[in-house]
ZATORMAR-28369 format. One record per residue: x, y, z of N, C-alpha, C, O in turn; residue number from 1; residue in one letter. Coordinates in Angstrom, 1 decimal. Atoms other than C-alpha are relative to their C-alpha. Layout:
BEGIN
FITOR	n.c1	n.c2	n.c3	ca.c1	ca.c2	ca.c3	c.c1	c.c2	c.c3	o.c1	o.c2	o.c3	num	residuo
FITOR	X	Y	Z	X	Y	Z	X	Y	Z	X	Y	Z	NUM	a
...
END
This chain:
BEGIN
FITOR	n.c1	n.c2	n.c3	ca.c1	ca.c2	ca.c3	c.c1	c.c2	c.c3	o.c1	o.c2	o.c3	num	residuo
FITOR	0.9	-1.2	0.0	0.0	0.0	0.0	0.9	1.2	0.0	1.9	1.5	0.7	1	x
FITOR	-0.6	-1.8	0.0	1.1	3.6	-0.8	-0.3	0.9	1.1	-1.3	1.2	1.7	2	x
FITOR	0.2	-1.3	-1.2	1.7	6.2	1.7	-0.7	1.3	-0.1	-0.4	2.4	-0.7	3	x
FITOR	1.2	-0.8	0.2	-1.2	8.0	2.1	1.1	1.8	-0.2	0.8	2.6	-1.0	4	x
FITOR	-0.3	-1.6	0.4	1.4	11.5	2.6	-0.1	0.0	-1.6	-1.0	0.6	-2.3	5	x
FITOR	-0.5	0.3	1.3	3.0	10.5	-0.8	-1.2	0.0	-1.4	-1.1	0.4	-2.6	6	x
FITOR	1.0	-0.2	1.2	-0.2	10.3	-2.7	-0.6	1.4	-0.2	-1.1	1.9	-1.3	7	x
FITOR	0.6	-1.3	0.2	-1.3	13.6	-1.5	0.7	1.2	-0.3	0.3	2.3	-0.4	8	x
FITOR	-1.2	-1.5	0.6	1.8	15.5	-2.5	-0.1	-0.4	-1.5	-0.2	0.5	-2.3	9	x
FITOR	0.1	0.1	1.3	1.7	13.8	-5.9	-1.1	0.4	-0.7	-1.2	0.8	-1.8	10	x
FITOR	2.3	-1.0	0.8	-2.7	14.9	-6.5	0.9	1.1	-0.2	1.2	1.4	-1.3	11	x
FITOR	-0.2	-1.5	0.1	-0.8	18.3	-5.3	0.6	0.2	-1.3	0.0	0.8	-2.2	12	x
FITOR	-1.0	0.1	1.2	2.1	18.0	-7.9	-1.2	0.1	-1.0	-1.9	1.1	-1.1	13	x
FITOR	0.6	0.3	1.2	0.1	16.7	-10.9	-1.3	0.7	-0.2	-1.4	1.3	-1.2	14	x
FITOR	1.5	-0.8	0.3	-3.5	18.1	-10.6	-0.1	1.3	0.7	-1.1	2.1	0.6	15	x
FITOR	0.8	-1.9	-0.4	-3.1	21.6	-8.6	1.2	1.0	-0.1	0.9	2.2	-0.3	16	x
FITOR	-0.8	-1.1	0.0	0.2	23.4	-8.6	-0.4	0.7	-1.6	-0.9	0.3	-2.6	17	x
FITOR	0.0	-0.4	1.1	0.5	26.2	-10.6	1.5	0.5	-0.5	2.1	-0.6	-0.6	18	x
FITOR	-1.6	0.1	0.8	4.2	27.3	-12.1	0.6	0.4	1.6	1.5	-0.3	2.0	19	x
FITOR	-0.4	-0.5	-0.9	4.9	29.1	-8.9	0.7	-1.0	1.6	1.7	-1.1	2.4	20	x
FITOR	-0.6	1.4	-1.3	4.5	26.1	-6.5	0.7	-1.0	-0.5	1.4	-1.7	0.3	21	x
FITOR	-1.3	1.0	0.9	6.4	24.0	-9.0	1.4	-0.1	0.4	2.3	-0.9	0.8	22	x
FITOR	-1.4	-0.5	0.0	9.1	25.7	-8.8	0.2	0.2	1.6	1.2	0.8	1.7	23	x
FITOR	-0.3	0.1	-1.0	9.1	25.6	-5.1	0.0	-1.2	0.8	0.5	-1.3	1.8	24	x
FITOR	0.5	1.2	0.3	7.8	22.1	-5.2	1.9	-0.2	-0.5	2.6	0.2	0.4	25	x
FITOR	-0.8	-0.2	0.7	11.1	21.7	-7.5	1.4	0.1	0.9	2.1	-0.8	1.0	26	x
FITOR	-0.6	-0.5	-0.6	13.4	23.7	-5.4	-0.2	-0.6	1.4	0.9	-0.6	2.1	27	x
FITOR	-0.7	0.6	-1.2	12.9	21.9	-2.1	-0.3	-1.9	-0.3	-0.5	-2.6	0.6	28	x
FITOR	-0.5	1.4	-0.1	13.1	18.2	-3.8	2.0	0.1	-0.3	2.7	-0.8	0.1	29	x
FITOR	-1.3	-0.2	0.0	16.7	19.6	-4.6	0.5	-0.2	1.0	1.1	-1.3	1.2	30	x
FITOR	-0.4	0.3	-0.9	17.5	20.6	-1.4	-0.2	-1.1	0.8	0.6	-1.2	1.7	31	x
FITOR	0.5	1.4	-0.5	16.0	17.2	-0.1	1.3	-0.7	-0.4	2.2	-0.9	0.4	32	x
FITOR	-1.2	0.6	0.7	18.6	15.5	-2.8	1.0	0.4	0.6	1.3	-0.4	1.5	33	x
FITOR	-1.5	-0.9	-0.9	21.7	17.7	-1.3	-0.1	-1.1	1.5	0.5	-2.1	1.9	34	x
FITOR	-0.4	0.4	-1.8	21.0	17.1	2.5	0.3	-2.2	-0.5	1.4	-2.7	-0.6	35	x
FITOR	0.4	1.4	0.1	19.9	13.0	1.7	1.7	-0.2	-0.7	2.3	-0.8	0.2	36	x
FITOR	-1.4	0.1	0.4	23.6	12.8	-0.4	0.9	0.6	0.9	2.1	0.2	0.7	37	x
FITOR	-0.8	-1.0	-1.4	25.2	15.0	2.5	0.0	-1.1	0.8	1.1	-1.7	0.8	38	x
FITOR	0.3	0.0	-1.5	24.0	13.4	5.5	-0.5	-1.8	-0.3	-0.5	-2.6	0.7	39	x
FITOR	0.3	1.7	0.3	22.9	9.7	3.9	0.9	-0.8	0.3	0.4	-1.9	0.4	40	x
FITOR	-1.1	1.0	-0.4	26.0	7.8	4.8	-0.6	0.0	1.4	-1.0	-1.1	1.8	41	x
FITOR	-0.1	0.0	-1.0	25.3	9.1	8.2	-0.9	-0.7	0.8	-0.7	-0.9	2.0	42	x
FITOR	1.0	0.7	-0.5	22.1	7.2	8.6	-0.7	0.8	0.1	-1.5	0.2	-0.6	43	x
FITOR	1.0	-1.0	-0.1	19.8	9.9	8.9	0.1	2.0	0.2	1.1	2.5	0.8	44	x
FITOR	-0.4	-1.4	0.2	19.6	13.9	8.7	0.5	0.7	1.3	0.0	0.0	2.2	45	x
FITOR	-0.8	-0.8	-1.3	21.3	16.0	11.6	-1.3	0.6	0.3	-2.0	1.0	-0.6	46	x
FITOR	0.8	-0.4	-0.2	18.8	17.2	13.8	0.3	1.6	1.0	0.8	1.6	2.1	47	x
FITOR	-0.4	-1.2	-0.1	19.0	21.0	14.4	0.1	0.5	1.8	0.9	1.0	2.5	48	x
FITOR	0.2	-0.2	-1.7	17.3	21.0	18.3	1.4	-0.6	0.6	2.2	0.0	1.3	49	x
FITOR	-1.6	0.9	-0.7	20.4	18.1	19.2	0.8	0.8	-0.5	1.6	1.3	0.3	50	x
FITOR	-1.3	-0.3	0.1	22.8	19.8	17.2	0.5	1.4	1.1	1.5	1.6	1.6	51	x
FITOR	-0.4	-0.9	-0.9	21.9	23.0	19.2	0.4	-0.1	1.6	1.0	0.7	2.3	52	x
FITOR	-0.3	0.4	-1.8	21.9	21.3	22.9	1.3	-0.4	-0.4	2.1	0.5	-0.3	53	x
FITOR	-1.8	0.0	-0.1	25.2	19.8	22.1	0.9	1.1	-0.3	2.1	1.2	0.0	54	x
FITOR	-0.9	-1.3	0.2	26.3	23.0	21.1	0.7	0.8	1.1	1.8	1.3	1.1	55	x
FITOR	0.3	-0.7	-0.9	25.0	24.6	24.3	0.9	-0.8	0.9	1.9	-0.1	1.3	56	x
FITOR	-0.9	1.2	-1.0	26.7	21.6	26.5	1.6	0.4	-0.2	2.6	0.2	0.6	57	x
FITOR	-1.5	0.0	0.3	29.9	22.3	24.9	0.4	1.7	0.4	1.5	1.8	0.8	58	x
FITOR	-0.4	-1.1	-0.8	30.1	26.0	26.0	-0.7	0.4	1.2	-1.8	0.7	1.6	59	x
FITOR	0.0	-0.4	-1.8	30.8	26.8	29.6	-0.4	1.8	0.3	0.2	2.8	0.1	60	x
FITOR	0.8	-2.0	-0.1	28.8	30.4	30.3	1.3	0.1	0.8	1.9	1.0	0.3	61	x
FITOR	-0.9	-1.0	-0.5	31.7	31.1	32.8	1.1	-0.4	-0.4	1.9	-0.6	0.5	62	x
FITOR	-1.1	0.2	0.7	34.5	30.3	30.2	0.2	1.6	-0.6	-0.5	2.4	-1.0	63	x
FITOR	-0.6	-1.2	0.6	36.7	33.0	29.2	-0.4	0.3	-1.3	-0.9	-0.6	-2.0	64	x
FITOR	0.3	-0.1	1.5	36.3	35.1	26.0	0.5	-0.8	-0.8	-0.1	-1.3	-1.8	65	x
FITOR	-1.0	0.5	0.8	39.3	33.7	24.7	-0.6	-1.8	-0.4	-0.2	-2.5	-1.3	66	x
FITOR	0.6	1.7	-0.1	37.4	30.1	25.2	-1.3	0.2	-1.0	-1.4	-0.3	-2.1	67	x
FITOR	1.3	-0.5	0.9	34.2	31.3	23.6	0.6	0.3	-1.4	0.2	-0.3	-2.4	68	x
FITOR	-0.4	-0.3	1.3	36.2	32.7	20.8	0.5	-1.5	-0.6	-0.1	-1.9	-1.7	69	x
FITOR	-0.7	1.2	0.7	37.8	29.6	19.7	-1.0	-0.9	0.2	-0.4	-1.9	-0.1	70	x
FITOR	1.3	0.7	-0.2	34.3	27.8	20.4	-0.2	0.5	-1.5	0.2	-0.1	-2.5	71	x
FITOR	0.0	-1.1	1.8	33.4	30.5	17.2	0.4	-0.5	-1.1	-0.1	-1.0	-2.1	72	x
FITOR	-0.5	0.4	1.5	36.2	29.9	15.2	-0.2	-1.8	0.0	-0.5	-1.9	-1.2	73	x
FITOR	0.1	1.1	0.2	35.9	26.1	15.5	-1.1	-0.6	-1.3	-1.0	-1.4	-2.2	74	x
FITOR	1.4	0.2	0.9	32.4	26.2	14.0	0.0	0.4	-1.1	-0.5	-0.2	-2.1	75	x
FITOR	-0.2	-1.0	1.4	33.3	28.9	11.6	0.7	-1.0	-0.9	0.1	-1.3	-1.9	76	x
FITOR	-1.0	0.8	0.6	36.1	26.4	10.3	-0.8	-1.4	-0.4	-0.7	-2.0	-1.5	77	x
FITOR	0.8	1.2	0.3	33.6	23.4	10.6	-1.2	0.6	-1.3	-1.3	0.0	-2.4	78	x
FITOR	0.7	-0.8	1.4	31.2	25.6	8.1	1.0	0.4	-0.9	0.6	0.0	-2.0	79	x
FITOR	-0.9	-0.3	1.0	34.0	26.7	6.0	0.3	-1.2	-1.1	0.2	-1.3	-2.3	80	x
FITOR	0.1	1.3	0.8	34.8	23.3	5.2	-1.2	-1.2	-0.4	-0.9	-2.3	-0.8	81	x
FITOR	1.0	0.4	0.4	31.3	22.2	4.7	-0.7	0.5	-1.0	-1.5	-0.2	-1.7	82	x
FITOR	0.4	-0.9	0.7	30.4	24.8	2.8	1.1	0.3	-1.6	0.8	0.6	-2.7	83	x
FITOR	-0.8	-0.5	1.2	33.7	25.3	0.5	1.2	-1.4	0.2	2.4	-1.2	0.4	84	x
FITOR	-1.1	1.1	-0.2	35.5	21.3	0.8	1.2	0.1	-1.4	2.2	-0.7	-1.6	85	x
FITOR	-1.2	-0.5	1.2	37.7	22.6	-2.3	0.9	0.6	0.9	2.0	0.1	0.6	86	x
FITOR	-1.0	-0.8	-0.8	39.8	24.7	0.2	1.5	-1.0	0.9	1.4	-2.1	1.3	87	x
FITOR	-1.4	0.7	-0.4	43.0	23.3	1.5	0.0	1.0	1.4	-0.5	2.1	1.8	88	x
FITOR	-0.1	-0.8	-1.6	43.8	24.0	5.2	0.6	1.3	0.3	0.0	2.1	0.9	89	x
FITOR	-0.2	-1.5	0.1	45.7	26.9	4.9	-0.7	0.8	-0.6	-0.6	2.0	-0.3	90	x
FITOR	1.1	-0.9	0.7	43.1	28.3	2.7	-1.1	0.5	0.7	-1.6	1.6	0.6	91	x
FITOR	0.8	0.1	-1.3	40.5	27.4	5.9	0.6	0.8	1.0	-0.2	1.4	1.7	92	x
FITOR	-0.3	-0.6	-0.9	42.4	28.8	8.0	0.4	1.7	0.4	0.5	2.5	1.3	93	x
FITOR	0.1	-1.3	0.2	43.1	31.9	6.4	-1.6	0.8	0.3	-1.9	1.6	1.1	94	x
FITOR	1.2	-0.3	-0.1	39.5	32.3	5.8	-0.8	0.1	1.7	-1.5	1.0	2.0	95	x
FITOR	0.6	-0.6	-1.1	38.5	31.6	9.5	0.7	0.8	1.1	0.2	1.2	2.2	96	x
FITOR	-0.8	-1.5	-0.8	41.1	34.2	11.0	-0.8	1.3	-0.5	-1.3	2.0	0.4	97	x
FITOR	0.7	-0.5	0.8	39.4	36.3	8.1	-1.5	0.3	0.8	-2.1	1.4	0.7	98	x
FITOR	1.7	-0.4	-1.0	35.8	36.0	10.6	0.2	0.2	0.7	-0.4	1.3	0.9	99	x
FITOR	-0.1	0.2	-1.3	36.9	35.4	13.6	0.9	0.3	0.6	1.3	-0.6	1.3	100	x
FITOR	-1.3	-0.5	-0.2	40.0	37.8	14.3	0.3	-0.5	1.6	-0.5	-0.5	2.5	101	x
FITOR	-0.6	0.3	-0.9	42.4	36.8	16.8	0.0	0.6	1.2	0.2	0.1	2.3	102	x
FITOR	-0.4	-0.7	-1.3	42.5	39.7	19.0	-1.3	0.9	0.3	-2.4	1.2	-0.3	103	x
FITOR	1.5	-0.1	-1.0	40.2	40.9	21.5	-0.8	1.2	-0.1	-1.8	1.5	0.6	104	x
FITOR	0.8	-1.7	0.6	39.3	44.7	19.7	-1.0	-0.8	-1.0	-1.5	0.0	-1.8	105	x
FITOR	0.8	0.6	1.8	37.2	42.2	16.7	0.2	0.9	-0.8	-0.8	1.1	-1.6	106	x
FITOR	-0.3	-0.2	0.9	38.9	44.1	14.7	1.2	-1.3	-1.1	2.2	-1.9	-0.8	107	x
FITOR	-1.0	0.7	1.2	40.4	42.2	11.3	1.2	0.0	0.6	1.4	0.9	1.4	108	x
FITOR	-1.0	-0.5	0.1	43.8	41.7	11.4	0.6	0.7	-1.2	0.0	0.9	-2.2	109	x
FITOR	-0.4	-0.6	1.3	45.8	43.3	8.9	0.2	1.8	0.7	0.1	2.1	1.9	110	x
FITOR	-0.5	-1.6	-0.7	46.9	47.6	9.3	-1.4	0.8	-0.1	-2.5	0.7	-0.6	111	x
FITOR	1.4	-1.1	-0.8	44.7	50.0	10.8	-0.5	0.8	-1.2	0.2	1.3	-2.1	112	x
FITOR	0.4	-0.6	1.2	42.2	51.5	8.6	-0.7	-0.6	-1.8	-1.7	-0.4	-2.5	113	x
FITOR	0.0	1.0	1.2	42.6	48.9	5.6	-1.3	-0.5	-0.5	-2.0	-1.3	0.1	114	x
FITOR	1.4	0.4	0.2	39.6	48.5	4.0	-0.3	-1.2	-1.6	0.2	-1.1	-2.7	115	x
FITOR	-0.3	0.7	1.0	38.5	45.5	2.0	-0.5	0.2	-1.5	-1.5	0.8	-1.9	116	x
FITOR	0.3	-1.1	1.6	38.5	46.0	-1.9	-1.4	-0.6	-0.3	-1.5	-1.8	0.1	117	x
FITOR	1.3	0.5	1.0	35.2	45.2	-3.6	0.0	-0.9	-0.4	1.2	-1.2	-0.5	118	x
FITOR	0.0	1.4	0.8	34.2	41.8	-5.2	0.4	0.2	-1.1	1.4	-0.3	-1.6	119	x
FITOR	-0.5	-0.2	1.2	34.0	43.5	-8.5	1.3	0.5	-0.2	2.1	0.4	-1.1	120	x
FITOR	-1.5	-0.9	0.8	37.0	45.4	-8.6	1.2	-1.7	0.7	2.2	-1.9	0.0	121	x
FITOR	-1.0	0.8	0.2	39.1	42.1	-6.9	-0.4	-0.8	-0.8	0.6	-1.5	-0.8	122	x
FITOR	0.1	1.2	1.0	37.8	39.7	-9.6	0.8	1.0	-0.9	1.8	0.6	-1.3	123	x
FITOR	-0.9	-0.5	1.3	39.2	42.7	-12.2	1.4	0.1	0.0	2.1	-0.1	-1.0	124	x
FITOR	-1.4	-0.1	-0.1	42.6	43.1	-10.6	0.8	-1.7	0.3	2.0	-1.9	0.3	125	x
FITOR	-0.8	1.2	-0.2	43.1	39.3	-9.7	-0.2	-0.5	-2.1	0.6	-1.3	-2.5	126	x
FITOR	0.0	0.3	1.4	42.3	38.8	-13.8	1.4	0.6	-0.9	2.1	0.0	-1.8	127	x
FITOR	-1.2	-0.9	0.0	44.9	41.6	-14.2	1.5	-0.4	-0.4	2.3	-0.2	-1.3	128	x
FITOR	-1.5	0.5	-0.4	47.6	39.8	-12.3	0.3	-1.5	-0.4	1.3	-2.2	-0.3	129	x
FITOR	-0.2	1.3	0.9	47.1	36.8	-13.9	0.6	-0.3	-1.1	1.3	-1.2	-1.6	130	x
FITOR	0.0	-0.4	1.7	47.3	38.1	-17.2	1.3	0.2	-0.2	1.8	-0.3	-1.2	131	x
FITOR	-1.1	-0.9	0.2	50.5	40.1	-16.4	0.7	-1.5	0.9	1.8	-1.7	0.4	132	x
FITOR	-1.1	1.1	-0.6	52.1	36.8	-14.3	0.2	-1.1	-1.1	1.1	-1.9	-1.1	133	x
FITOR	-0.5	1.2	0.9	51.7	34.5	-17.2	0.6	0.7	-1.4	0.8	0.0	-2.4	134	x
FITOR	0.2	-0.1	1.6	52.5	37.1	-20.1	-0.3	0.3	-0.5	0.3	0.6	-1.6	135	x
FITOR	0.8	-0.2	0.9	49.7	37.8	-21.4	-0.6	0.8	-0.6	-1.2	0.8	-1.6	136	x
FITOR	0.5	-1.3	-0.3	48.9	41.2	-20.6	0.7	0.4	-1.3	1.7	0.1	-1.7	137	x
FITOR	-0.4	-0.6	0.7	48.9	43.5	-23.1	0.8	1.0	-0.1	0.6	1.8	0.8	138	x
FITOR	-1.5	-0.9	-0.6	51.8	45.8	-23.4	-0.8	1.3	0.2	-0.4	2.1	1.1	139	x
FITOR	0.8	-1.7	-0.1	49.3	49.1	-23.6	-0.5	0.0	1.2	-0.1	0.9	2.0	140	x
FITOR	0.8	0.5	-1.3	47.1	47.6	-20.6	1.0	0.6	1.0	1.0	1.7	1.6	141	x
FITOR	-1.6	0.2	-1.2	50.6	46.9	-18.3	0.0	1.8	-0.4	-0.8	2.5	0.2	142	x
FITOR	-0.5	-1.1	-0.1	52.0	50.4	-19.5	-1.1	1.2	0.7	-0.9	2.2	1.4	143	x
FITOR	1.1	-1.3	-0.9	48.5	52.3	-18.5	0.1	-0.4	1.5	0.3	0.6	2.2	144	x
FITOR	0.5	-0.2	-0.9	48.0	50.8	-15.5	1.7	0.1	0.8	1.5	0.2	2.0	145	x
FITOR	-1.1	-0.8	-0.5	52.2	51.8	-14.4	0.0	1.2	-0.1	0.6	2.0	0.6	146	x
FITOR	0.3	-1.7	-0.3	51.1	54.9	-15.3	-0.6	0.8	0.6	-0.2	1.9	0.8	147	x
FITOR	0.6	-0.1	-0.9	48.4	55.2	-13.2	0.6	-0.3	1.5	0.3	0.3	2.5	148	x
FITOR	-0.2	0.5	-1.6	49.9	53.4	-10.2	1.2	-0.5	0.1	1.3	-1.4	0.9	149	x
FITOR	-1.3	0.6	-0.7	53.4	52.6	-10.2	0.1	-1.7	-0.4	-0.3	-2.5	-1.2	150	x
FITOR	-0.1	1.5	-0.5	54.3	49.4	-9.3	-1.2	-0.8	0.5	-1.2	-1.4	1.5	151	x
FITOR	0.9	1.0	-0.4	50.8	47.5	-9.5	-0.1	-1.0	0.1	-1.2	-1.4	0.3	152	x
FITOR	0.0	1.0	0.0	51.8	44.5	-9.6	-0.2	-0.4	1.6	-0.9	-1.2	2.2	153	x
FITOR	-0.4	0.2	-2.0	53.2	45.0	-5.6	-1.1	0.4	0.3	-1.6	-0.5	1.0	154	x
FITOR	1.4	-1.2	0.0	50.2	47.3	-5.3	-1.3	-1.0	0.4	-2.1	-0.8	1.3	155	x
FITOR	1.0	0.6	0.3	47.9	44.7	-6.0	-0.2	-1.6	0.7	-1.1	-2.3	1.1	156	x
FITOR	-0.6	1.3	-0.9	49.5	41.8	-4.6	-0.1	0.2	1.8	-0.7	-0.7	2.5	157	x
FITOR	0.3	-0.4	-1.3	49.5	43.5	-1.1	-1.7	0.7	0.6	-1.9	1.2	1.7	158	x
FITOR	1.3	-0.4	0.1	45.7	44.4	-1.5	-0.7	-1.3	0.3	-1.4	-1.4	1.3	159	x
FITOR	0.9	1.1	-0.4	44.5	40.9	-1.8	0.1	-0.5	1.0	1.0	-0.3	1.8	160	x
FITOR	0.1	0.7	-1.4	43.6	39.1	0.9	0.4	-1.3	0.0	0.2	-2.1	-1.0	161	x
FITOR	-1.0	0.9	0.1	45.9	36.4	2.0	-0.4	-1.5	-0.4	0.4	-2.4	-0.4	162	x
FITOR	0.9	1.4	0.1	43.1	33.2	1.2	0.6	0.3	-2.2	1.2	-0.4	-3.1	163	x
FITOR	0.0	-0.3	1.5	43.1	35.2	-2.5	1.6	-0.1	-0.3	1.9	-0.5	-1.4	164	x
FITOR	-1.7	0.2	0.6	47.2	35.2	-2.6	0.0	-2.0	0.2	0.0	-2.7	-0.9	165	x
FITOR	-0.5	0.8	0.5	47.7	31.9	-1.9	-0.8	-1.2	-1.1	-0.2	-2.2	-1.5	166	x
FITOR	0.4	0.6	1.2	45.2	30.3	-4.6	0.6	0.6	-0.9	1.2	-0.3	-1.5	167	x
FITOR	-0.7	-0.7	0.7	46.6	32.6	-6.7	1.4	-0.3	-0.4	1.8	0.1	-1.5	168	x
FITOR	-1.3	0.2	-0.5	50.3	31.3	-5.6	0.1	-1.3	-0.8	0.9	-1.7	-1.7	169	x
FITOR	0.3	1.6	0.2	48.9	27.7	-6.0	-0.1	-0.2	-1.6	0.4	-1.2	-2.1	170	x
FITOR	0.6	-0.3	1.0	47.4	28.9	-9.4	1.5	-0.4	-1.2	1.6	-1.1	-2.3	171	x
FITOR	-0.9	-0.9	1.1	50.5	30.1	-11.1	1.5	-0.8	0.2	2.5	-0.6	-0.4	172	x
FITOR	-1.2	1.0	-0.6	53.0	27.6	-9.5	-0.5	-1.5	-0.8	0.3	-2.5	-0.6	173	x
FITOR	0.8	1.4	0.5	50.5	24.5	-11.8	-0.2	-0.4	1.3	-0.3	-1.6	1.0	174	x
FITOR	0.3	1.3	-0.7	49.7	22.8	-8.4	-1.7	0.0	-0.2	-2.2	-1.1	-0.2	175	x
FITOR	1.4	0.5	0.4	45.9	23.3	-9.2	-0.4	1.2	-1.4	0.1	2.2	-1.8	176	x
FITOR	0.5	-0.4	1.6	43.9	23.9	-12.8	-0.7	1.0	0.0	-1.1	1.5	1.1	177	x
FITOR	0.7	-0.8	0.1	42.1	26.3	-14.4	-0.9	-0.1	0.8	-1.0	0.6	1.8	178	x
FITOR	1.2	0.2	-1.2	39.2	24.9	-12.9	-0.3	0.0	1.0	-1.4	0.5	1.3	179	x
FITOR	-0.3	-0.1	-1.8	40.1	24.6	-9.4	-0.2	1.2	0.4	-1.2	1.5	1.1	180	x
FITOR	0.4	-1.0	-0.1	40.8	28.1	-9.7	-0.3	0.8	0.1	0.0	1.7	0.9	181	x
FITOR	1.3	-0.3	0.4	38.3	29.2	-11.0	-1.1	-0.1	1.6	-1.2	0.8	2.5	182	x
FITOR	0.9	0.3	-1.1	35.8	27.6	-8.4	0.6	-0.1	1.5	0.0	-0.6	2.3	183	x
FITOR	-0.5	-0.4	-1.7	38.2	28.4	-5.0	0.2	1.3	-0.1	0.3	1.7	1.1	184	x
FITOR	0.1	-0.8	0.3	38.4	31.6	-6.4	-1.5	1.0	0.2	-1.6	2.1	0.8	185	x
FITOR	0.9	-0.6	-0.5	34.8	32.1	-6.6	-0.7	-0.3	1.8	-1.4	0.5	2.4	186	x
FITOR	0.1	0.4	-1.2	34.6	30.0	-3.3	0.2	1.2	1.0	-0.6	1.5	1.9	187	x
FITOR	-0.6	-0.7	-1.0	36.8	32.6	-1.5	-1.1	1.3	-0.2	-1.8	1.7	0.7	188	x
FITOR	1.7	-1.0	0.3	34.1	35.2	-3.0	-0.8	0.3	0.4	-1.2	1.4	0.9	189	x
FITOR	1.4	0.7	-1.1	31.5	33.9	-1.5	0.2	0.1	1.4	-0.4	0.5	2.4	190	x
FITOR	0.0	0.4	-1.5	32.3	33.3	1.3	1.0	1.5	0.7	1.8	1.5	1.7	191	x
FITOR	-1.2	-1.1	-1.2	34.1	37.4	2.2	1.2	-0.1	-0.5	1.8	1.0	-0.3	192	x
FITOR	-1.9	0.0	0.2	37.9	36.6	0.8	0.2	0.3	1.4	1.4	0.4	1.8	193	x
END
């Protein structure tokens, strides 16, 4: 016998949605697929209430900041690499210094003031310095933008954020492909650089 839910999401499906519920219909059999491939080895889906009491159990209210903070970044690092498993540990680790600064002002590290560049403008200058590290750049391009700024290669290089140097490092050294850096590239993106 058929499961009576099952039959009454399929009436829904086939005889009443209209494009709107489809497509949301649609949109959470996806995410269904995701978690069920995520979390299917594990025997069953992670349950948000438990995940939060064990959360709660594991921090001590009269534990120092310094304990709470590293409680933070733990998590941060546990989402980083759930969220972006292309990342290599120093890539993670840049990234969760990157949230979860070390020192007790929550300010970034990095020099006082420093503010971080735009998405758009680092996707144009990391294209830039690509261009110009393999060669490629064209001699008018290279010469305008020394004329504008000097030394942008240094310029530009000390701008990025250190998750974005070393893909970039990895990039240009062959240890990972276009593709890789392509998609840790946009990873780092996403996720703040």
């Amino acid at each position: 016998m058929a499961d009576p839910e099952l039959v009454k999401v399929l009436d829904y499906i086939l005889n009443r949605c209209d494009e709107n519920a489809i497509e949301a219909v649609s949109a959470a059999v996806v995410r269904r697929k995701r978690d069920l491939t995520m979390f299917g080895g594990m025997g069953k889906l992670p349950d948000p209430k438990k995940m939060a009491k064990e959360l709660a159990s594991q921090i001590d209210v009269n534990a120092t900041i310094g304990g709470l903070t590293n409680t933070v970044r733990e998590m941060a690092e546990r989402i980083i690499r759930e969220e972006a498993p292309e990342l290599d540990d120093e890539q993670v680790a840049v990234l969760t210094k990157a949230w979860i600064p070390a020192n007790a002002g929550g300010q970034a590290d990095g020099p006082a003031g420093e503010k971080a560049v735009p998405p758009d403008l680092l996707v144009s200058m990391i294209s830039q310095f690509i261009s110009y590290s393999r060669g490629s750049m064209d001699p008018a391009e290279e010469q305008g933008l020394r004329a504008e700024m000097g030394a942008w290669p240094e310029r530009y290089w000390n701008a990025f954020p250190q998750v974005i140097r070393s893909i970039i490092g990895d990039y240009l050294k062959g240890g990972i492909s276009d593709g890789e850096f392509n998609s840790k590239i946009g990873t780092a993106l996403s996720l703040g650089h």
